[in-house]
N, C-alpha and C positions, 0 to 999 in steps of 0.2 A: 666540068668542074676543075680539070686540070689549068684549064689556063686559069683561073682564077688563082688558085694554091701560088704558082710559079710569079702569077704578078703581086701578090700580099707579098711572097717571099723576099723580092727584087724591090720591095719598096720598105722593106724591116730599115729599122736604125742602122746603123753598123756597130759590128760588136765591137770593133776596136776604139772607137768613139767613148761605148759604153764601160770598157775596162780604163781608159784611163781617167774618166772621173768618179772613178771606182777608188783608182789611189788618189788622186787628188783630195778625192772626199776622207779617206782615212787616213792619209795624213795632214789633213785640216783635222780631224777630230783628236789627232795624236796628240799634236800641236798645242791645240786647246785643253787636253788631260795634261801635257805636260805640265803647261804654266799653272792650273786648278794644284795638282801636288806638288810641284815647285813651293805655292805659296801656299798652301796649307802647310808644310815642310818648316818653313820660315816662317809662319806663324805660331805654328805649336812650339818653334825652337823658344821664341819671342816671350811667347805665353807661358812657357817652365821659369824663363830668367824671370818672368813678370811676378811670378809666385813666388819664388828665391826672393826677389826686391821686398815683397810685402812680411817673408819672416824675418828677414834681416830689421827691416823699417819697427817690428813691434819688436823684437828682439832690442834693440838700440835704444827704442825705448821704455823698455822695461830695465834697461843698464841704471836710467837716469832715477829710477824710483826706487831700485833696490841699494841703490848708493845713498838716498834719501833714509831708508829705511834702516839700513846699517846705521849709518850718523844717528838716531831716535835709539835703538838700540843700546849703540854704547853710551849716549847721554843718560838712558836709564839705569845703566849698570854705573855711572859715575854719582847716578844721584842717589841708588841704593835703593834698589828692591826689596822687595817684600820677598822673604825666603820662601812663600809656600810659589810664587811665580821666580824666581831668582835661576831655579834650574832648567826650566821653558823657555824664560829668555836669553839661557845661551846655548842649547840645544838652537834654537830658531835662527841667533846668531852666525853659528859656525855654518848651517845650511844655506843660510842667505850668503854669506864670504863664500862656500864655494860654487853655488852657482853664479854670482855676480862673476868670480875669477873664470869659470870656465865658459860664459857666454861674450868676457871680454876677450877671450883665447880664440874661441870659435868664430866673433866675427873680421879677424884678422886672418888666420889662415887657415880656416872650415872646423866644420861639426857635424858631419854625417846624421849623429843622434841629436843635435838640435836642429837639424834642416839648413844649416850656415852653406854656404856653398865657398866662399873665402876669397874671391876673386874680388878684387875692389879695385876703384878709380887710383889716378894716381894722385885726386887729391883727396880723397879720403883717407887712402895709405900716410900723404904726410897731415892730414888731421889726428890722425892716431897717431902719428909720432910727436905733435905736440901736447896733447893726452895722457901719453903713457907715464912721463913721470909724475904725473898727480895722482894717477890710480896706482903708483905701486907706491909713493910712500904713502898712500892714505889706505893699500891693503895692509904693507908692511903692518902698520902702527893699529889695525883693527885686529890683524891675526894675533900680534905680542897681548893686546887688548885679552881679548876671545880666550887666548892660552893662559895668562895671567888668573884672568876669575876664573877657568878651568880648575887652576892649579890650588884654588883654594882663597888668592888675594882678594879680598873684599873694596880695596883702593885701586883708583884707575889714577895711571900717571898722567898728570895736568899736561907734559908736555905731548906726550900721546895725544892725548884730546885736542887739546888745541891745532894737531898735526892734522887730525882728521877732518874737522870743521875747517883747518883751512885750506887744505885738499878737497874737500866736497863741495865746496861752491864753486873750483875751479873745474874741476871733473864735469859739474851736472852744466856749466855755461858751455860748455865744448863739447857735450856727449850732443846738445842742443844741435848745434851747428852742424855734427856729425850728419843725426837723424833729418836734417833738414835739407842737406848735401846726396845724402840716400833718397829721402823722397823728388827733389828735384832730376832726379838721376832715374827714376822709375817714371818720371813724367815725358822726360825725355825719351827711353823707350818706349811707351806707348805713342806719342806721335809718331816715331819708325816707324812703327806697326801700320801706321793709318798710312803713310807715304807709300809704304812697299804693297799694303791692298789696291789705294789709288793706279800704281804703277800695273799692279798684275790685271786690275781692271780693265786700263787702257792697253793690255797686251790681248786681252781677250777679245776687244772689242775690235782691235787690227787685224785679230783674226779670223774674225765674223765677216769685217768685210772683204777681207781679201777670197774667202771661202765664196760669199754671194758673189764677187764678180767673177771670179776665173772656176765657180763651179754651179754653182744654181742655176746663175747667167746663158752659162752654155747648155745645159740641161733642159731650160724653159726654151728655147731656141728650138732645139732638137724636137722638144714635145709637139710643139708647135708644128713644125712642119711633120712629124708622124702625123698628128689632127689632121692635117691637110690630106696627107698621103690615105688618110682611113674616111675622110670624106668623099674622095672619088671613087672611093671603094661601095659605097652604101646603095649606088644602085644596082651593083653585082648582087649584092647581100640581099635585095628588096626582090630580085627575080629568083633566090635559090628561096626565100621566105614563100613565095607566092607557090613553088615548086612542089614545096611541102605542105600548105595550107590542106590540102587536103588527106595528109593521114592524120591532121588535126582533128579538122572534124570526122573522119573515121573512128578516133578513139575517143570524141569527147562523152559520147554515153558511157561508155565504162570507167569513164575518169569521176561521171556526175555521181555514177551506182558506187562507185568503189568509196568518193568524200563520203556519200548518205552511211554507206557501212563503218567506215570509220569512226563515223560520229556516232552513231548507235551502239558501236561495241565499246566507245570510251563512256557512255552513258548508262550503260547495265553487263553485270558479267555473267546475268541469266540468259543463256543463248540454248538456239536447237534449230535442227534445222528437217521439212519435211516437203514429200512432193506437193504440185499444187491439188489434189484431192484430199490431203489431210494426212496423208501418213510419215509416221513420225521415221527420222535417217538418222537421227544422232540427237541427243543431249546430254547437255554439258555437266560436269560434275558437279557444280557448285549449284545445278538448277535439280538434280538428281536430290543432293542431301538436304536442299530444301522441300522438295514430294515426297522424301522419305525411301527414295528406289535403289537395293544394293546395286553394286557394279555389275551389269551383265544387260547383253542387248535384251533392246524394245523393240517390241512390236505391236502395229495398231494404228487406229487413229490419235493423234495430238493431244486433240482434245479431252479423250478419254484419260488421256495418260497425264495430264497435267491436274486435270477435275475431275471430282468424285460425285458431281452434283451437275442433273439438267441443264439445268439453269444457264452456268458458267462454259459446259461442252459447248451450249446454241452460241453463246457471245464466243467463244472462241472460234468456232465455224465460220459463223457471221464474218470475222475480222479477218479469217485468212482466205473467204471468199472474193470480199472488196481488196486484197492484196494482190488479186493476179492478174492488174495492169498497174496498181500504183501500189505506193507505201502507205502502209495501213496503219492508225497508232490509236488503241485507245483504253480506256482503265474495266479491268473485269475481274470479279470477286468470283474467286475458286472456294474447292470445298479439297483438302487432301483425304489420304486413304486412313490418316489416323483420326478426323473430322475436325482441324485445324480450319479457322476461315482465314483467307489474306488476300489479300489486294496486289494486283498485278499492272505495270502500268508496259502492255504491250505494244511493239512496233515487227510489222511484219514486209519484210524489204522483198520483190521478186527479183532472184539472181536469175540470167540467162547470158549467154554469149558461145559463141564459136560453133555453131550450129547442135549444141545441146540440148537437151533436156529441159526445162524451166524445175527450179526450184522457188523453195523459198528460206528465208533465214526472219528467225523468230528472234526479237532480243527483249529480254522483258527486267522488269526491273522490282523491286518489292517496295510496295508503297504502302505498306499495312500500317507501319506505327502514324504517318501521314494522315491517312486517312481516319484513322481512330483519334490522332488528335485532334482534325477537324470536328468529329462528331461529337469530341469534346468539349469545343469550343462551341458546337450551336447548344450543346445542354447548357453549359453556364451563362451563354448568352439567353438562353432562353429561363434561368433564376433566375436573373439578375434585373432580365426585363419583369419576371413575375413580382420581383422582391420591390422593384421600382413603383409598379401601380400599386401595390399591397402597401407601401410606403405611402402615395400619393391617397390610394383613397382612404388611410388612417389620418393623413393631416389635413383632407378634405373634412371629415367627420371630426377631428379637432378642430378646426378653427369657424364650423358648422353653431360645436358646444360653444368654442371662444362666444361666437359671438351672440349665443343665447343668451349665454351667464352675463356677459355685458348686459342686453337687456335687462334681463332679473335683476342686476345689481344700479340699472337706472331706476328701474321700478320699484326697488327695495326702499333707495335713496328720496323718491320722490313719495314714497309712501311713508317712510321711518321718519322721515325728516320734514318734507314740506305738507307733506298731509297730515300729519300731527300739528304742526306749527296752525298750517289753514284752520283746522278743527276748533283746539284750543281760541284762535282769534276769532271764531263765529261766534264762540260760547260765550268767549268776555265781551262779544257785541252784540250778543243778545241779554245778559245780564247785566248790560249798562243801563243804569239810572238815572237821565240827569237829572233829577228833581233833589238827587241828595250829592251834594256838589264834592265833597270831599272823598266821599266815596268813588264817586265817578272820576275824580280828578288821580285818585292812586290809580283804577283801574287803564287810564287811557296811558298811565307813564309805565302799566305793565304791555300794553298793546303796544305801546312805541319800542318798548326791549325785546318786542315777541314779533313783530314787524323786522326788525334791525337782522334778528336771527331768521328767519322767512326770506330777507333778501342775502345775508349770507351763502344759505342752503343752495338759492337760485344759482348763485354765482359759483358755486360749488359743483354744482353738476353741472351747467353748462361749459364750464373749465377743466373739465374732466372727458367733455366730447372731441373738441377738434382748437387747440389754441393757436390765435392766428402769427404768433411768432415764430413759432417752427416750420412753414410754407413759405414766411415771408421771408424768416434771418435764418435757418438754419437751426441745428442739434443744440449748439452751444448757447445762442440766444434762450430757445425754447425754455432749455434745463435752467436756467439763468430766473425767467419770468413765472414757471413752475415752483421753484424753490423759495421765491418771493412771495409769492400768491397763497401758498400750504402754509407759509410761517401765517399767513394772517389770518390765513381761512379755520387751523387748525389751534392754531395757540402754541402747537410746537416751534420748538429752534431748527431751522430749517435755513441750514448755508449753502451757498453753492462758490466751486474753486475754480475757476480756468487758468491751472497750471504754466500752460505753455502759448497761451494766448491764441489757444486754435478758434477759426473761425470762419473754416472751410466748409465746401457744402458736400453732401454726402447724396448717394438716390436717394428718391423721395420713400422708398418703402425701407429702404437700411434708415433712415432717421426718423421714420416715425415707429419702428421697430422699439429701438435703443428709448425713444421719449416713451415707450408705454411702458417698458421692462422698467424705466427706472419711476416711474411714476408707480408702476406696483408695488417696488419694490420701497419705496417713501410711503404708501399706503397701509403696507405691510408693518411699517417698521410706528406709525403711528396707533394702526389700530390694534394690534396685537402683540405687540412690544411694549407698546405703551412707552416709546423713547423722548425723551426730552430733547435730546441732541441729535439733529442731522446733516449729515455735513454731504454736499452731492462734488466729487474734484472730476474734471475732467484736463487730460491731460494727452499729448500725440507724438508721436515721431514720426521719420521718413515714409514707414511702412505700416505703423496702426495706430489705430485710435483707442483709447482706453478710460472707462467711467468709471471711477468707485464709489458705491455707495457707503460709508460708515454712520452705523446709529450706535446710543450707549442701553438700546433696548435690553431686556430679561433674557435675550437670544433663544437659541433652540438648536435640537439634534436634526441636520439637515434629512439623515439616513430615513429617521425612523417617522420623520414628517410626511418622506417622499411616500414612504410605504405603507400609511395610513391611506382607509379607502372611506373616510367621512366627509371625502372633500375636502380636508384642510390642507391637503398637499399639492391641491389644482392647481391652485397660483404658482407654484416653481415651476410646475410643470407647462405650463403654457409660456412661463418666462424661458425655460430651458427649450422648446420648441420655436418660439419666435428668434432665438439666437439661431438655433439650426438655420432655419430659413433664411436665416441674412449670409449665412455661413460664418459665424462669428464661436466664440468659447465664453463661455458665463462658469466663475467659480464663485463658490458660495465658502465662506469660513465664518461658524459660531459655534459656540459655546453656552451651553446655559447661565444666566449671570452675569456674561460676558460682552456682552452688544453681538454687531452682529456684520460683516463685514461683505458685499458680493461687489464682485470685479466683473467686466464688459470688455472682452476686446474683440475689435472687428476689422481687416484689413484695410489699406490706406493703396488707392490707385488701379 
């Protein structure tokens, strides 16, 4: 291996190589920090005059409005104030005069406490020289002003005034040009600004390339042929790899045993460890305070000392029998010595090496609240399934009765109604006479009015089985030709609304659903209500569909309907059951006296 050392060594970089693009490199980085704080330096100098520029600019002009404000001022005091404001406005007066005077002071040659800094162009300087004598005799003649109504004078001298008004137009045209001179002057250093970035830009970028050519350059050069130099190298490195391949595989069993232990003790902190016949070497504390064992050696089989119960010693034996060729893992319910049950979810690893002993190490982990929630979950799962068929075969036996009661109330129908009607027309055709005409002749125009209601009835129940609009158009049709059919059938007012002009179709068992519930519920409201007025609206959105029924019936207390057991409360209930079934919500609102109101809604998609 030495010649190998001596030739890597003889083919290194050279370090002299390596130290001078060492300074190269830091002072290319220097370079570049310098010009970065150079111009950050001149920037932020830039950036204070730019703030300076901007109190001066609203300073300046604020000159032009308090000079405004002054003139309004004294024109007040000349016109005669109201004594209860008379001493406010020259209180306000003298405050406006001296800071107007001292903000024209400060921006000629500084104001620390107004932020003035005082430095000004040199034609600003002679714009305020052409300036100043309008603003001193038009202070002059406000302060005599000011001091004058001080002093008690109620009259302001005409010549005064006049001085000031003709000093204030002159003043506020030139304070103009002043502030316009300032802002032009503030726009002009902000473009500096952007030159001297441009500039530090292209300084930085000279300096990037000069860095990549006379330093990267040489560097990727260099790398390069080390590449070179370490490629001819790799079949030395390939015969000292080969040389060693085998204390590889000497240590890769204790490399595989030591990941499997690793990963076992990161997975439970319940450890122990015993020879391979079952006796217990050591456990762990944390595996100790959960069997309830003070500190102090064990001795014994494992088993015993871990479980207090048959049972759990045989599964423990079992697990660390099958462990002394491989890794053993599996879940074993103990009994402790205080008669705790828990759940253990065991892995048993067999340690050996170095012409040792064989052990083994036990790592187990507590799986009890796991396991008990499981067993919690097959009980609810096992309500839920009970709670499911107890559900199913109660709505098996409700819709068993449904469809009895339907019968009986065909039967009813067909008894109450067309077999009465049948009966009656036997009798008046067996007690026809035609031998006496007039008699005969009343009797047949009572057969044709008992006939008329005989074919009524007909159409009545048969309209009441299966009507063919609702298979053919749909909920909305159906309810539509139902609501038409009861106004004729019945003699009540019987409307129907389609709100939103739905006219989509629904499954066929959700719309023949919603067509019985509301035909009950118009049944309901005719024959036991006794309503004159019923109005059927249906109406939809994105996501549901919604029926309401309104009658102006005698209403009723839903409560105490439902919980009557005469049967009179079947009907809501089979109505409130067949909503279930579609998966829909049916409210009911009445009142006695009141009509009677039930709403349908059932999801839409």
């Amino acid at each position: 291996m030495a010649p190998l050392f001596s030739h890597i060594a003889n083919e290194t970089i050279d370090s002299a190589t390596f130290s001078r693009l060492r300074r190269l490199y830091v002072l290319a980085l220097g370079a570049i920090a310098l010009a970065i704080v150079s111009g950050q330096l001149l920037i932020q100098e830039h950036l204070r005059k730019q703030t300076d520029d901007s109190r001066v600019v609203n300073v300046a002009g604020r000159q032009r409005m308090l000079s405004q404000r002054i003139t309004k001022q004294v024109l007040l005091l000349a016109a005669g104030a109201q004594p209860d404001s008379l001493r406010n406005l020259r209180q306000q007066l003298r405050k406006d005069i001296w800071v107007w005077h001292e903000a024209h002071r400060g921006l000629q040659a500084g104001d620390v406490q107004l932020g003035l800094p005082g430095y000004n162009s040199t034609a600003v300087r002679t714009m305020f020289r052409e300036v100043n004598p309008h603003f001193e005799a038009m202070y002059g003649a406000v302060r005599t002003i000011a001091d004058a109504s001080t002093a008690g004078q109620s009259r302001v001298d005409s010549n005064l005034l006049a001085q000031v008004l003709r000093n204030e137009k002159r003043f506020v045209a030139e304070m103009d040009q002043i502030v316009f001179q300032y802002d032009a002057e503030s726009k002009a250093k902000v473009n500096e600004i952007k030159r001297i970035e441009w500039i530090l830009l292209l300084v930085a970028l000279f300096i990037l390339l000069v860095e990549f050519w006379f330093i990267f350059r040489p560097a990727a050069i260099h790398v390069r042929e080390a590449l070179q130099r370490l490629l001819h190298s790799e079949q030395e490195a390939k015969r000292l790899a080969k040389e060693m391949e085998q204390l590889y595989r000497a240590k890769e069993s204790s490399l595989q045993e030591l990941r499997a232990l690793t990963f076992a003790v990161d997975q439970a902190a319940l450890f122990a460890n015993c020879s391979t016949a079952g006796q217990v070497r050591y456990l762990s504390e944390k595996f100790r305070q959960l069997l309830g064992y003070e500190k102090k050696p064990l001795h014994g089989r494992l088993s015993e000392i871990i479980s207090a119960d048959e049972a759990g010693q045989q599964a423990i034996d079992e697990c660390i029998q099958k462990a002394r060729s491989r890794i053993s893992t599996s879940e074993i319910q103990i009994s402790t010595r205080d008669g705790r049950k828990l759940w253990l979810e065991m892995s048993v690893i067999p340690v050996s090496g170095g012409g040792l002993a064989q052990d083994l190490l036990i790592l187990c982990s507590d799986i009890t609240y796991r396991k008990d929630a499981l067993q919690e979950i097959e009980r609810l799962n096992q309500e839920r399934f009970d709670e499911q068929m107890r559900q199913q075969v109660l709505r098996s036996a409700q819709i068993v009765e449904a469809q009895e009661e339907e019968r009986k109330r065909i039967a009813r129908d067909m008894h109450d109604g067309i077999g009465q009607m049948l009966t009656a027309l036997k009798f008046n055709l067996d007690a026809l006479d035609l031998s006496q005409t007039e008699k005969a002749q009343a009797k047949l125009e009572k057969l044709q009015q008992l006939t008329v209601k005989l074919i009524q009835g007909v159409r009545m129940v048969t309209f009441n089985l299966t009507p063919p609009e609702l298979s053919d158009y749909g909920i909305a049709t159906g309810l539509a030709r139902m609501a038409a059919e009861l106004s004729k059938l019945t003699g009540s007012n019987i409307l129907f609304e389609n709100r939103s002009n739905f006219n989509g179709r629904l499954d066929t068992v959700v719309e023949t659903n919603l067509y019985r519930i509301t035909q009950e519920a118009v049944n309901n409201a005719v024959k036991y209500a006794q309503a004159n007025f019923i109005l059927i609206r249906i109406s939809h959105t994105e996501k549901m569909l919604s029926i309401v029924i309104d009658d102006d019936g005698k209403g009723f207390d839903p409560d105490e309907v439902e919980q009557k057991n005469d049967g009179s409360g079947m009907g809501l209930s089979f109505m409130r059951e067949r909503m279930q079934f579609i998966q829909g919500r049916m409210f009911i609102h009445s009142e006695v006296g009141e009509g009677t109101r039930i709403t349908l809604n059932v999801g839409l998609g």
